[in-house]
C-alpha positions in Angstrom: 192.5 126.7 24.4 196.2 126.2 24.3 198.7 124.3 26.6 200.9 127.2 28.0 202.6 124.8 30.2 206.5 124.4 28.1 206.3 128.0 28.0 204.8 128.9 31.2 208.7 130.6 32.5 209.1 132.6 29.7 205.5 133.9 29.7 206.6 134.7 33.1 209.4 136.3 32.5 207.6 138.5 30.1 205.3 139.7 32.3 202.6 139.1 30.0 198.8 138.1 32.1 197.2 135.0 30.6 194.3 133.2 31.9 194.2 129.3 31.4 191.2 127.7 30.3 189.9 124.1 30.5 186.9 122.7 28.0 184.0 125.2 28.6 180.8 124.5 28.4 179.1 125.6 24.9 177.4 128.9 26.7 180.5 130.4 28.7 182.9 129.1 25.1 180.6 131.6 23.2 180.6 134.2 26.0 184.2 134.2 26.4 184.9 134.6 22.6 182.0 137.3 21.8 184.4 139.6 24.2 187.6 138.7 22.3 188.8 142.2 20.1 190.7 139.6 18.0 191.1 135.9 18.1 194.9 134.5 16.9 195.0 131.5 15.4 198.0 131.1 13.2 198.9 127.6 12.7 202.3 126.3 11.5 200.8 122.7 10.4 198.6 124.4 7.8 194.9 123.4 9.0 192.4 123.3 6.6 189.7 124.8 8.6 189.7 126.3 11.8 186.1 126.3 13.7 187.4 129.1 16.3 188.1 131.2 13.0 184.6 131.2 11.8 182.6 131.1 15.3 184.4 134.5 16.2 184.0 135.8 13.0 180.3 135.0 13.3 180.1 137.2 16.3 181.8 140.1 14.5 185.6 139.0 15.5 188.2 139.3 12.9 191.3 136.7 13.3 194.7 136.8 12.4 195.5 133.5 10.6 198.3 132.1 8.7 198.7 132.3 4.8 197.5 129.4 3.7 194.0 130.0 5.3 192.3 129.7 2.4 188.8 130.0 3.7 189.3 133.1 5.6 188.5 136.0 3.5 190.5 138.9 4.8 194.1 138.8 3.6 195.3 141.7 5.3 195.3 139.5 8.6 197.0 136.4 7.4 200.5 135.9 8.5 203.4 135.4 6.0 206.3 134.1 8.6 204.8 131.9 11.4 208.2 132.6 12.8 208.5 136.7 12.5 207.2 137.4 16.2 206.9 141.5 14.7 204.8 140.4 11.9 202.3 138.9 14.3 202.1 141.5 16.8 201.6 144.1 13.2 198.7 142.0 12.1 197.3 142.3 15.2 197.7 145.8 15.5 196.3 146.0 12.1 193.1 143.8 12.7 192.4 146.2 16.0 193.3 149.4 14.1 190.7 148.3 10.9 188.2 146.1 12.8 186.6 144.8 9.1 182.5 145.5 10.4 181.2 143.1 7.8 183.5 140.0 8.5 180.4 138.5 10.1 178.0 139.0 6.9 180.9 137.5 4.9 181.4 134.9 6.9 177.7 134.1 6.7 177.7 134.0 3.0 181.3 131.6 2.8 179.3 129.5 5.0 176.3 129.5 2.8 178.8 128.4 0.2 180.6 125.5 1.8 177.0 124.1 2.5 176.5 124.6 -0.6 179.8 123.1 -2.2 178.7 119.8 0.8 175.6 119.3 -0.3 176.4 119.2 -3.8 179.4 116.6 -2.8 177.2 114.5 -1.0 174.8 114.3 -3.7 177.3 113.3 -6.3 178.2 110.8 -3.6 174.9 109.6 -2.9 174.8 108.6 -6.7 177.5 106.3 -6.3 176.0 104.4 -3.8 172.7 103.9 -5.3 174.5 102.1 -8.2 
C-alpha cells in the first residue's frame, strides 16, 4: 500500500498498469501478497523493520530491500542507490531470475531469534522493575 497519487501522470505516461489498494482485510492482505513473485520495499528513511518484508518472505516471497536492512538475510537483493532507477529494476530481475527457495525457512529461524533476543530483553527488563 502506497499513495500513487503525486505520481499518478507520470505512471501514466509510462504506461505502466497498477492497481490501487485501500486497507484490506487480514485474509484478502495475505491472499494478495502469497501471489506477489517479488515484493519491493526499499525505503530511503532507513526503517528498522519492515513487517511486509518478513510476511512475504514467510510465504516463500523474496524482497528487494535497501542496504541497511539489516534483518533481511539475502544481500544480493538489497539496494545500494535508493536513487539508481537501473539498479532497482536489476535487483528485481535478479530476485525473479534466483527466486532463493529457502528464504521462508530462514526467515522462520531469524524470527525464532528476535523472539529470542525479546524475550531475553524483556526479562532483563522485568528485573528492573521488581527492584
Amino acid at each position: 500500500y502506497t499513495n500513487l497519487k503525486p505520481y499518478e501522470e507520470v505512471i501514466k505516461n509510462l504506461g505502466i498498469e497498477y492497481e490501487m489498494f485501500d486497507w484490506l482485510p487480514e485474509e484478502e492482505y495475505f491472499d494478495l501478497i502469497s501471489k506477489m513473485k517479488v515484493n519491493l520495499a526499499a525505503f530511503w528513511c532507513g526503517e528498522y523493520f519492515n513487517y511486509q518484508v518478513v510476511e512475504t518472505a514467510l510465504l516463500g516471497t523474496e524482497s528487494v530491500v535497501s542496504k541497511n536492512a539489516e534483518y533481511y538475510p539475502i544481500n544480493y537483493s538489497k539496494v545500494q542507490n535508493l536513487d539508481n532507477t537501473v539498479e532497482i529494476a536489476e535487483k528485481i530481475k535478479m530476485v525473479l531470475k534466483h527466486q532463493f527457495v529457502n528464504i521462508r525457512l530462514v526467515m522462520i529461524h531469524k524470527c525464532e531469534i528476535w523472539n529470542a533476543e525479546v524475550i531475553r530483553v524483556r526479562q532483563f527488563l522485568n528485573s528492573f522493575t521488581k527492584i
